[in-house]
mmCIF file as gemmi writes it, N, C-alpha and C atoms, coordinates in Angstrom:
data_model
loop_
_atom_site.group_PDB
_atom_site.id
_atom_site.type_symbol
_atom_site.label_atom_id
_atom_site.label_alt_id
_atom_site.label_comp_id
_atom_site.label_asym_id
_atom_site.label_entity_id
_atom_site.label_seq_id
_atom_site.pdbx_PDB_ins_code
_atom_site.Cartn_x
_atom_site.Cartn_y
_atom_site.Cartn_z
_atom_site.occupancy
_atom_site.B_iso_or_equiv
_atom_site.pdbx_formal_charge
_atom_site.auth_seq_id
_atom_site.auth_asym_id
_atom_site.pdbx_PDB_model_num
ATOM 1 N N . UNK Axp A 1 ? 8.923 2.697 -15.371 1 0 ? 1 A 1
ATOM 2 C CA . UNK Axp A 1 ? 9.06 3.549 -14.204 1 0 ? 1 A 1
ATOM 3 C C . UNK Axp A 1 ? 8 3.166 -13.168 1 0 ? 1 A 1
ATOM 4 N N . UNK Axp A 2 ? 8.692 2.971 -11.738 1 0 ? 2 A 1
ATOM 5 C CA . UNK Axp A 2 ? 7.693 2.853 -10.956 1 0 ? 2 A 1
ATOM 6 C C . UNK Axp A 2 ? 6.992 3.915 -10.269 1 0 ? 2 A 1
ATOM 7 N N . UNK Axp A 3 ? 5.651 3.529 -9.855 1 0 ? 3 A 1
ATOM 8 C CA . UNK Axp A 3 ? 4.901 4.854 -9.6 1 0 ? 3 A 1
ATOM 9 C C . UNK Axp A 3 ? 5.372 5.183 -8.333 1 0 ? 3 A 1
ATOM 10 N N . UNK Axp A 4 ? 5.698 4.83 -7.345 1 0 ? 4 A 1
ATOM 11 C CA . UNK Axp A 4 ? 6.812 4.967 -6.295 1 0 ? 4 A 1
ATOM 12 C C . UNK Axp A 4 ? 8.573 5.227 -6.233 1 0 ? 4 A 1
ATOM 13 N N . UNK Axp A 5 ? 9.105 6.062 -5.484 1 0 ? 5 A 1
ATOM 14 C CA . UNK Axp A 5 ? 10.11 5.937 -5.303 1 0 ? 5 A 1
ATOM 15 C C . UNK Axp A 5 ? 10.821 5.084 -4.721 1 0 ? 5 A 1
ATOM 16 N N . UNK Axp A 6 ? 10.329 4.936 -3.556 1 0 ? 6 A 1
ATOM 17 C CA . UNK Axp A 6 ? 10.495 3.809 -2.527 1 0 ? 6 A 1
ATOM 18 C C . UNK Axp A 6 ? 10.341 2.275 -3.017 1 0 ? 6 A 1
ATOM 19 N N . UNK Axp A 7 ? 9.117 1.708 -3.374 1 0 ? 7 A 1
ATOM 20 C CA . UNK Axp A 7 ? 8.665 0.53 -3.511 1 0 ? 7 A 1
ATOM 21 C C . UNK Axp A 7 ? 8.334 0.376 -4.899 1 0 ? 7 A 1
ATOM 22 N N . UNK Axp A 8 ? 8.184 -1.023 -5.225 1 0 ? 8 A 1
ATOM 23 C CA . UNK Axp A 8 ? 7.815 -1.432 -6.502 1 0 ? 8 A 1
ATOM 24 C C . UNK Axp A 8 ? 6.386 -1.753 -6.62 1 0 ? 8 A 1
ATOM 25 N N . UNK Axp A 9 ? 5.839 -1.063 -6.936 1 0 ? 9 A 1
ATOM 26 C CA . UNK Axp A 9 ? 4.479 -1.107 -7.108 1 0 ? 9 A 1
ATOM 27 C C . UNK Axp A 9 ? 3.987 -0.877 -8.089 1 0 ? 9 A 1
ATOM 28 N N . UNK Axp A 10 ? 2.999 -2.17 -8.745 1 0 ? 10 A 1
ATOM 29 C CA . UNK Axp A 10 ? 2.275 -1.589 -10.15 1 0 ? 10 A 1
ATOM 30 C C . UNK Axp A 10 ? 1.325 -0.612 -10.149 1 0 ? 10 A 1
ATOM 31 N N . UNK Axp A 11 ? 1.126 -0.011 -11.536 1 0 ? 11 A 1
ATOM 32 C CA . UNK Axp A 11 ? 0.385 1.059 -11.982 1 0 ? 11 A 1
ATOM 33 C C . UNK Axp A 11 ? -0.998 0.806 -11.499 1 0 ? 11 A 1
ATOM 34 N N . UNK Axp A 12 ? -2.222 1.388 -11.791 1 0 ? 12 A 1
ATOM 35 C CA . UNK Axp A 12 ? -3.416 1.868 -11.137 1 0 ? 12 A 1
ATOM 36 C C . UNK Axp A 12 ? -3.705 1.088 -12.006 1 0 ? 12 A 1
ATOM 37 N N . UNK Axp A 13 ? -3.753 0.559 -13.136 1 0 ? 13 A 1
ATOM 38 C CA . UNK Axp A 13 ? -4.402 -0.067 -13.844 1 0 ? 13 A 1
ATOM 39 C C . UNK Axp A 13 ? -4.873 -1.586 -13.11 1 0 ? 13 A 1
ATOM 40 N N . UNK Axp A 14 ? -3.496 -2.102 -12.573 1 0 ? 14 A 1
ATOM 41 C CA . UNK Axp A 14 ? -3.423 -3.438 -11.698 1 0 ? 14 A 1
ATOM 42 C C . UNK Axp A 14 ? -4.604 -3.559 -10.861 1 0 ? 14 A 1
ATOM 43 N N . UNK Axp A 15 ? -4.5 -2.435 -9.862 1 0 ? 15 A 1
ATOM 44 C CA . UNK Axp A 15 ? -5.054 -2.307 -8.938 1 0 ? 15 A 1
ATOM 45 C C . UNK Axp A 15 ? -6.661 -2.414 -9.102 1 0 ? 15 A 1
ATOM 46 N N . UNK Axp A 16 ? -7.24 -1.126 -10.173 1 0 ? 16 A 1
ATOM 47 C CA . UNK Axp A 16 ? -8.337 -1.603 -10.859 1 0 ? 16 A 1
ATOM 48 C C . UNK Axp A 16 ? -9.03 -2.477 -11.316 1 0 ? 16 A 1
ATOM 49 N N . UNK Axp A 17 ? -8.271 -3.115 -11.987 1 0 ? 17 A 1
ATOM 50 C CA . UNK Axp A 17 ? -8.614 -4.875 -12.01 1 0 ? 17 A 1
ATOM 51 C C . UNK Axp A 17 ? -9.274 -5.516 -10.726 1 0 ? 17 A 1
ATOM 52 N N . UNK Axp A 18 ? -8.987 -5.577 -10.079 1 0 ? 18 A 1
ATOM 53 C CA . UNK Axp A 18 ? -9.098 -5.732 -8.515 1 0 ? 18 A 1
ATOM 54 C C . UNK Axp A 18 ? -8.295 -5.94 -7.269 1 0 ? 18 A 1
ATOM 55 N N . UNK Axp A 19 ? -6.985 -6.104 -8.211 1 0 ? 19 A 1
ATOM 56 C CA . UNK Axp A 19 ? -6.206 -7.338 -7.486 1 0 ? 19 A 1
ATOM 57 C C . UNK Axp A 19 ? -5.637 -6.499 -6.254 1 0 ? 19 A 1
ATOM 58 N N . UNK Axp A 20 ? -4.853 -7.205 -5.056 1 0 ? 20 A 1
ATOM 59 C CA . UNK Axp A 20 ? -4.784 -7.128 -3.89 1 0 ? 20 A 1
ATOM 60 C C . UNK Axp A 20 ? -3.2 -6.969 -4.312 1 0 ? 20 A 1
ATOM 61 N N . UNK Axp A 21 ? -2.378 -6.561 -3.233 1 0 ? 21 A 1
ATOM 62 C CA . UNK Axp A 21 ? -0.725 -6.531 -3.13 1 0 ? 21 A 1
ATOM 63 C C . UNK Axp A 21 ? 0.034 -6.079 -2.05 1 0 ? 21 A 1
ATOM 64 N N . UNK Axp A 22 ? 0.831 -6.76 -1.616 1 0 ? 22 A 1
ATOM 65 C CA . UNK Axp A 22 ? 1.592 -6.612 -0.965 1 0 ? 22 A 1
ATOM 66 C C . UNK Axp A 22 ? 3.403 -6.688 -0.996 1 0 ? 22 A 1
ATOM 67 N N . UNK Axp A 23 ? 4.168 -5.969 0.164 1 0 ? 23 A 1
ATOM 68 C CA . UNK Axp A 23 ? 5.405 -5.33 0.022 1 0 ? 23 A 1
ATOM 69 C C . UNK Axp A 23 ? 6.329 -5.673 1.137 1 0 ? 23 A 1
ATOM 70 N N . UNK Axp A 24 ? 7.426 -5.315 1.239 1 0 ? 24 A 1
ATOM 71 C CA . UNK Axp A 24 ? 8.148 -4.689 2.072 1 0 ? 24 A 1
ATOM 72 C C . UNK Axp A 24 ? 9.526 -4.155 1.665 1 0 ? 24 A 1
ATOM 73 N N . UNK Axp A 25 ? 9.723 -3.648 2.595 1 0 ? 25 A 1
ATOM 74 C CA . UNK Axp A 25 ? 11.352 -3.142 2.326 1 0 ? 25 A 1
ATOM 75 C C . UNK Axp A 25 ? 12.078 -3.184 3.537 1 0 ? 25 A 1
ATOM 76 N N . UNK Axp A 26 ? 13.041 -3.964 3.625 1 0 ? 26 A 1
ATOM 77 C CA . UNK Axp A 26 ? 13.453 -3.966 5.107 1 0 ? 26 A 1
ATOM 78 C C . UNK Axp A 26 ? 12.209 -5.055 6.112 1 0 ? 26 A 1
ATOM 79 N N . UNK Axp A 27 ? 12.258 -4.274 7.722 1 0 ? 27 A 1
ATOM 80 C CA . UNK Axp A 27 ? 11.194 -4.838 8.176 1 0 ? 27 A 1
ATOM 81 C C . UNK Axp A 27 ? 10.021 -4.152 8.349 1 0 ? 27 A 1
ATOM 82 N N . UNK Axp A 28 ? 9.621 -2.864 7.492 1 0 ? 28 A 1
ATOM 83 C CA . UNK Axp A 28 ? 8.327 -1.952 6.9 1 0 ? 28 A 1
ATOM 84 C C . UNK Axp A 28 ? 7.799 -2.872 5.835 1 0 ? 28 A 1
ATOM 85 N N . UNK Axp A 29 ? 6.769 -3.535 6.438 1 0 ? 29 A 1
ATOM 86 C CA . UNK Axp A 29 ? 5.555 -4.013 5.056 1 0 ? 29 A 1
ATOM 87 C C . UNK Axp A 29 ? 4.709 -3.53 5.123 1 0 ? 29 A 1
ATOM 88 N N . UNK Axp A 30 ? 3.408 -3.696 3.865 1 0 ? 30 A 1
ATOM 89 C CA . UNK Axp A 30 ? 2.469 -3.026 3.646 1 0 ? 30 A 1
ATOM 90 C C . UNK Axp A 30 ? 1.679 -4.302 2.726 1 0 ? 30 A 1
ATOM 91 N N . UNK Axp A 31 ? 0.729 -3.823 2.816 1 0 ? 31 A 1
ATOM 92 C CA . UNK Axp A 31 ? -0.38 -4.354 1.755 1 0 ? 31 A 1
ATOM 93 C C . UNK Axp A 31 ? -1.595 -3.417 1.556 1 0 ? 31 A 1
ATOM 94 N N . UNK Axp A 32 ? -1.852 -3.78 0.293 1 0 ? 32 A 1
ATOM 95 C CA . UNK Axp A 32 ? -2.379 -3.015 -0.465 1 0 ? 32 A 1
ATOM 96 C C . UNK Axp A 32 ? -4.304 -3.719 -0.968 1 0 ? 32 A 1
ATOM 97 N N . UNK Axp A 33 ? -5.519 -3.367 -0.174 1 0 ? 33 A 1
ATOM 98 C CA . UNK Axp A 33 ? -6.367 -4.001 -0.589 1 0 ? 33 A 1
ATOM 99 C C . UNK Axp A 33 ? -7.412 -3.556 -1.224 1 0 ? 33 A 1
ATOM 100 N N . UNK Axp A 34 ? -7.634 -3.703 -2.526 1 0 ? 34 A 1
ATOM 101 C CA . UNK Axp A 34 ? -8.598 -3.195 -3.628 1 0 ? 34 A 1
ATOM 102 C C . UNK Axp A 34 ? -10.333 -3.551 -3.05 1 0 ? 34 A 1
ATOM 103 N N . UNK Axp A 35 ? -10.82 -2.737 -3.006 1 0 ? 35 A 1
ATOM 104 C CA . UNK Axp A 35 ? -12.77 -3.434 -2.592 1 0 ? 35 A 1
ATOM 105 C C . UNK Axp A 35 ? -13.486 -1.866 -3.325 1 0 ? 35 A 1
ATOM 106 N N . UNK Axp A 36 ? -14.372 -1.366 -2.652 1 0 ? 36 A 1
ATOM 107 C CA . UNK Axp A 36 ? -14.948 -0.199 -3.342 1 0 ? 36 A 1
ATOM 108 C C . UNK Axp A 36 ? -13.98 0.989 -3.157 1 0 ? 36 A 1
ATOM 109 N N . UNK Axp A 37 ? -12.612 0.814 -1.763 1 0 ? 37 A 1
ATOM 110 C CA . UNK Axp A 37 ? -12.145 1.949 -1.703 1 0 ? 37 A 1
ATOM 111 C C . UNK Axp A 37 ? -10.64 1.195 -1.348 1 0 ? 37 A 1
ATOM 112 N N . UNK Axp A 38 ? -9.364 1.857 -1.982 1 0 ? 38 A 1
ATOM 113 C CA . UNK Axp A 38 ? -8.25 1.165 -1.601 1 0 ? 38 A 1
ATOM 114 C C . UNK Axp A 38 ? -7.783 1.138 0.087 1 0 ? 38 A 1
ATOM 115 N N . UNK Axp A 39 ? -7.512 0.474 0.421 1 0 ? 39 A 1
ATOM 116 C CA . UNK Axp A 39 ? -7.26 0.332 1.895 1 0 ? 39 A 1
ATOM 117 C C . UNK Axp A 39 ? -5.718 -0.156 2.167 1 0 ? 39 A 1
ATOM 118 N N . UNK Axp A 40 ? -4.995 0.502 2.889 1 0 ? 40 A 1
ATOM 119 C CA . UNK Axp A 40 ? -3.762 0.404 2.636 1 0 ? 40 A 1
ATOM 120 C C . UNK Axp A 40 ? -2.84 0.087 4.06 1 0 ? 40 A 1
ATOM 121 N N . UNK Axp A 41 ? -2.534 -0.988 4.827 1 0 ? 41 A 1
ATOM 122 C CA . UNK Axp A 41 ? -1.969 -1.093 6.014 1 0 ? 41 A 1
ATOM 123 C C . UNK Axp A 41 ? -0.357 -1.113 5.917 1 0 ? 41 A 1
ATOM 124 N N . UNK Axp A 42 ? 0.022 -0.733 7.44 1 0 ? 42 A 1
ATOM 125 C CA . UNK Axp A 42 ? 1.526 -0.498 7.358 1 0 ? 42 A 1
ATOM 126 C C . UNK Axp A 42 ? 1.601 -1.358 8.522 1 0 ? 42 A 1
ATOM 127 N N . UNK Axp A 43 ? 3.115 -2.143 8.714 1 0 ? 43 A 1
ATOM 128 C CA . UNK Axp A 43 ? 3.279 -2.78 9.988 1 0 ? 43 A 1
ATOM 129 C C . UNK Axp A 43 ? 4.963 -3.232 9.664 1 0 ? 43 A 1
ATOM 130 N N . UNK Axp A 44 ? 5.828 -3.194 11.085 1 0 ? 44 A 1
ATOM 131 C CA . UNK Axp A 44 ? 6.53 -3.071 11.211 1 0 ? 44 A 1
ATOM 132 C C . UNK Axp A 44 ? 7.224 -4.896 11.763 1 0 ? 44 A 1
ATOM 133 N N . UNK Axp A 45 ? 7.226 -5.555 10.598 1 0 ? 45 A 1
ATOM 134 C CA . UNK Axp A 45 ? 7.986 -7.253 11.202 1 0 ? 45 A 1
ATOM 135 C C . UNK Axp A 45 ? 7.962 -8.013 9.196 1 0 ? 45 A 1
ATOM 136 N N . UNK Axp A 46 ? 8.136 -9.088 10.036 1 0 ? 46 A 1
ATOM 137 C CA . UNK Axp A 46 ? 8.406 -9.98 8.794 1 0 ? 46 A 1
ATOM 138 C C . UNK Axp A 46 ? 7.102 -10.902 8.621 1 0 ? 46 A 1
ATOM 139 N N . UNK Axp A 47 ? 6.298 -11.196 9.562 1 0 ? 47 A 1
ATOM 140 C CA . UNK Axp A 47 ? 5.43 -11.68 9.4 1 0 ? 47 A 1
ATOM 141 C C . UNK Axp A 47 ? 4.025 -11.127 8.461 1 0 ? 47 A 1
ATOM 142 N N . UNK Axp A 48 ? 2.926 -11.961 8.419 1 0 ? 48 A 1
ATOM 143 C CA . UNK Axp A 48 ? 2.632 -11.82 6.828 1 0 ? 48 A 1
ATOM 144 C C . UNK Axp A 48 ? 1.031 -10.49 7.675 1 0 ? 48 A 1
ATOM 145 N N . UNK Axp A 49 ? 0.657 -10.108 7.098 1 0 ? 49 A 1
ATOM 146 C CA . UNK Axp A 49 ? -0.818 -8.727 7.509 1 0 ? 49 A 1
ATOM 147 C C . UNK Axp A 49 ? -1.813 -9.764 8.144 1 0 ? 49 A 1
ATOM 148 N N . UNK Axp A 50 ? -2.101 -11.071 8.515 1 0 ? 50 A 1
ATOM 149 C CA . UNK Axp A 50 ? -2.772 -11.729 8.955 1 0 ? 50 A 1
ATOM 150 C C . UNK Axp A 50 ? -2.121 -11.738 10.482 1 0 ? 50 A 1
ATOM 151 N N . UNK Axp A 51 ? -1.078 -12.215 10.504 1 0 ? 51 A 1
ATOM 152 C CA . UNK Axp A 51 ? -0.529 -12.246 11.915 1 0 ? 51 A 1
ATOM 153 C C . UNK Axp A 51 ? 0.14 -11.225 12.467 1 0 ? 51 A 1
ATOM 154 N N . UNK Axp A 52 ? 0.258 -10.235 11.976 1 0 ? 52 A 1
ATOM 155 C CA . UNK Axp A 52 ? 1.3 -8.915 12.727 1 0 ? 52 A 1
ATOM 156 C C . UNK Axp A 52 ? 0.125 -7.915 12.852 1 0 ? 52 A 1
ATOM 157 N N . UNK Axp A 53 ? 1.157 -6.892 13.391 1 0 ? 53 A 1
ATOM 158 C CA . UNK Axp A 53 ? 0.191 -5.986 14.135 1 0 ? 53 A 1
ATOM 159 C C . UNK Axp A 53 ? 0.346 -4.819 13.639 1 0 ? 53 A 1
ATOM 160 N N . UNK Axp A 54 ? -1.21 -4.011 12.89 1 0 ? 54 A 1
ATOM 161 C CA . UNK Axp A 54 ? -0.754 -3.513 11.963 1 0 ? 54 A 1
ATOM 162 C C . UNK Axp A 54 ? -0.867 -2.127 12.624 1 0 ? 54 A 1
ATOM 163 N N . UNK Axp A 55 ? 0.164 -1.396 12.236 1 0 ? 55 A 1
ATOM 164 C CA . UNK Axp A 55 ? 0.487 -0.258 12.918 1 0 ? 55 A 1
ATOM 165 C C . UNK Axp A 55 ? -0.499 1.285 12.317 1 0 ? 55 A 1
ATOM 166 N N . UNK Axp A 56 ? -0.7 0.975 11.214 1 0 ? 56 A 1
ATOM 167 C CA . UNK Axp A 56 ? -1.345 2.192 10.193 1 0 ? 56 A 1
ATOM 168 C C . UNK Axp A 56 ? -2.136 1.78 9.589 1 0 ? 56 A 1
ATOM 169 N N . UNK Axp A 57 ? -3.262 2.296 9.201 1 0 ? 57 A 1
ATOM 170 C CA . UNK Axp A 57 ? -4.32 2.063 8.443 1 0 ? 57 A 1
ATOM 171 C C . UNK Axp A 57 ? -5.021 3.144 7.957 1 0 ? 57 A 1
ATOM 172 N N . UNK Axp A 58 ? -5.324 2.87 6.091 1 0 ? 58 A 1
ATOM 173 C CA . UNK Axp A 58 ? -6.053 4.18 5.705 1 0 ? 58 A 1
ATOM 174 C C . UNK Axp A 58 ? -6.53 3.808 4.349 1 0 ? 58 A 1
ATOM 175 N N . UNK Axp A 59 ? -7.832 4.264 3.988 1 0 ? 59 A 1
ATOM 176 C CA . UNK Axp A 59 ? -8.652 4.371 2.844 1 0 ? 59 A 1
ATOM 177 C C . UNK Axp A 59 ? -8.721 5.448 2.254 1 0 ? 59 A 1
ATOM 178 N N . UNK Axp A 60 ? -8.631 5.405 0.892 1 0 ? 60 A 1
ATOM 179 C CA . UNK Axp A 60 ? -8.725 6.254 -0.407 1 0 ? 60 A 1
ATOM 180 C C . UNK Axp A 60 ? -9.627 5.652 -1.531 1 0 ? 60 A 1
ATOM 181 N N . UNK Axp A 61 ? -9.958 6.622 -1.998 1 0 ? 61 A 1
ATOM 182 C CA . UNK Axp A 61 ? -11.028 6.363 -3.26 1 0 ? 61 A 1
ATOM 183 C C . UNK Axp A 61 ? -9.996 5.991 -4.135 1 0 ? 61 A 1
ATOM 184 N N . UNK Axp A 62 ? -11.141 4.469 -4.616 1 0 ? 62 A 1
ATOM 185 C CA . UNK Axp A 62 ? -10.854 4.305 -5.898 1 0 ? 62 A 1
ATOM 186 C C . UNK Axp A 62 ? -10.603 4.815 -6.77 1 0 ? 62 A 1
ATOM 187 N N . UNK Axp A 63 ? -9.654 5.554 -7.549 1 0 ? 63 A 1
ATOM 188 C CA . UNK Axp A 63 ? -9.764 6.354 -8.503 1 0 ? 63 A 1
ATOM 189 C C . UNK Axp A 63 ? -8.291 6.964 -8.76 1 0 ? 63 A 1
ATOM 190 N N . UNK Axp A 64 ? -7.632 7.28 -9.977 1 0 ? 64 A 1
ATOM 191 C CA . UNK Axp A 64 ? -6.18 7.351 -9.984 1 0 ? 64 A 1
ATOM 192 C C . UNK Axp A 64 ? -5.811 8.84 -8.635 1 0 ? 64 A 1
ATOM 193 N N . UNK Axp A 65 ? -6.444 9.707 -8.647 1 0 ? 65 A 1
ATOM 194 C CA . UNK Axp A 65 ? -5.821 10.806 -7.567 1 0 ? 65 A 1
ATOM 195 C C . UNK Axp A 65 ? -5.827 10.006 -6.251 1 0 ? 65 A 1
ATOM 196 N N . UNK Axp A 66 ? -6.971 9.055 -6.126 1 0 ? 66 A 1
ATOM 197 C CA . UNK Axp A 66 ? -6.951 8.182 -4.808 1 0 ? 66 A 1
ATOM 198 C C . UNK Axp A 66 ? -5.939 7.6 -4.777 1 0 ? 66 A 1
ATOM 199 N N . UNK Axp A 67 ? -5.241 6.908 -5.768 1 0 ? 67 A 1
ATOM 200 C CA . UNK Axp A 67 ? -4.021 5.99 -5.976 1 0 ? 67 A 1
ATOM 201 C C . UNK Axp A 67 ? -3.036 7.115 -5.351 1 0 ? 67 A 1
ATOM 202 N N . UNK Axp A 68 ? -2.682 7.856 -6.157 1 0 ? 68 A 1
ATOM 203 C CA . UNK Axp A 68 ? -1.162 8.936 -5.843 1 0 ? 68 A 1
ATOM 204 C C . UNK Axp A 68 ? -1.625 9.132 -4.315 1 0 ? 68 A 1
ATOM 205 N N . UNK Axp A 69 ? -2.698 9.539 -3.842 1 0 ? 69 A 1
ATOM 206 C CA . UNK Axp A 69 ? -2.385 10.145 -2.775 1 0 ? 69 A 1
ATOM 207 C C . UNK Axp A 69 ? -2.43 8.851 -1.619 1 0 ? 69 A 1
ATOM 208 N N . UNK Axp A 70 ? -2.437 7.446 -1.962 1 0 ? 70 A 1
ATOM 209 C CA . UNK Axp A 70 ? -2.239 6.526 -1.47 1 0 ? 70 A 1
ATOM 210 C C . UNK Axp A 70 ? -0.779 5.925 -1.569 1 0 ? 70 A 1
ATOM 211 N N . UNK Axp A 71 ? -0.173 6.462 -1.964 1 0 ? 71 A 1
ATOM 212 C CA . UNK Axp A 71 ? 1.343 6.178 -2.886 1 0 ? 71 A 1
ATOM 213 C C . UNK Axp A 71 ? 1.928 7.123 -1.826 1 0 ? 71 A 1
ATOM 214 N N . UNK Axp A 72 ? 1.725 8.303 -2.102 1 0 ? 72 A 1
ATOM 215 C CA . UNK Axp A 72 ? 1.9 9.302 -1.164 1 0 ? 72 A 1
ATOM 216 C C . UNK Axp A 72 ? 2.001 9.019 -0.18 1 0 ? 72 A 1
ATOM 217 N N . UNK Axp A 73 ? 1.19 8.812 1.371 1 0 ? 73 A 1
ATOM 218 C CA . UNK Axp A 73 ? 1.038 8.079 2.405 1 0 ? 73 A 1
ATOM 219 C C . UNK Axp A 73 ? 1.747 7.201 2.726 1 0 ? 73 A 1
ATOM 220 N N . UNK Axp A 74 ? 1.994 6.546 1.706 1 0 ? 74 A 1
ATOM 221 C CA . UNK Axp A 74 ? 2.491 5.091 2.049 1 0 ? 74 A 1
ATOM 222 C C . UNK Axp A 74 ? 4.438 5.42 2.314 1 0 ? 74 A 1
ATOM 223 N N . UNK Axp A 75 ? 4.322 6.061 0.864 1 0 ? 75 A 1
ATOM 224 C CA . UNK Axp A 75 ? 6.112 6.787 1.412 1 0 ? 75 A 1
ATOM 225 C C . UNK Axp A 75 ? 5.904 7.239 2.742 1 0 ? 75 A 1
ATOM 226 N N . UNK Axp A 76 ? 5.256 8.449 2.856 1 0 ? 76 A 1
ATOM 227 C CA . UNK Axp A 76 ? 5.14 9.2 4.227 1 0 ? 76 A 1
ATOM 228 C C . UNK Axp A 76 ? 5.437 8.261 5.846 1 0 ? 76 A 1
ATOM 229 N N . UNK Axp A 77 ? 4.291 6.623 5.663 1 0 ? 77 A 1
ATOM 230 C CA . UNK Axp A 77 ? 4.563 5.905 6.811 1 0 ? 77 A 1
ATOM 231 C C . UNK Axp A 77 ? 6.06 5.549 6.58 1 0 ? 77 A 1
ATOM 232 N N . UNK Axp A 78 ? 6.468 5.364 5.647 1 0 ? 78 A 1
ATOM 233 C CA . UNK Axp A 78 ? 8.34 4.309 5.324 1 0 ? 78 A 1
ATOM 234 C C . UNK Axp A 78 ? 8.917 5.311 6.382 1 0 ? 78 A 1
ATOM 235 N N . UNK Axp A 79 ? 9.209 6.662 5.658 1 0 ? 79 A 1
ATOM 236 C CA . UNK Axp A 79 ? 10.039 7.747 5.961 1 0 ? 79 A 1
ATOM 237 C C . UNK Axp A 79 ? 9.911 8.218 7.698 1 0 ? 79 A 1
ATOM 238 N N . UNK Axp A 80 ? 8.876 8.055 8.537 1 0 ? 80 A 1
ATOM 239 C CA . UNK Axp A 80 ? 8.338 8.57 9.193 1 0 ? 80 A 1
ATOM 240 C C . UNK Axp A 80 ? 8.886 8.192 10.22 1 0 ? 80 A 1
């Protein structure tokens, strides 16, 4: 089961590790960047979070409630 409805995204465990990730669905992408606090951008094209223009941006604590309520958000920008 994914921890999203929307997107396929691995569990908190992944993330913990350190590792970085990125998405899309349609032309809504996102990426996902692990450091002391998750940081999570939204942008609206096909091009990759280096060259587009990122429309949303937001940090959450490390930590699994930080995760959901970053999961959370992230539906919220799709739907929005």
């Amino acid at each position: 089961m994914s921890v999203s409805d929307i997107f396929d995204i691995p569990k908190f465990y992944y993330f913990d590790s350190g590792n970085d990730y990125s998405g899309s669905k349609g032309d809504f992408a996102y990426k996902i960047i692990t450091a002391e606090k998750f940081t999570c951008m939204t942008w609206h094209s096909r091009l990759c979070s280096m060259k587009a223009d990122i429309e949303n941006s937001a940090e959450f604590d490390r930590t699994q409630e930080g995760f959901d309520s970053m999961i959370k958000w992230l539906e919220e920008q799709y739907s929005a």
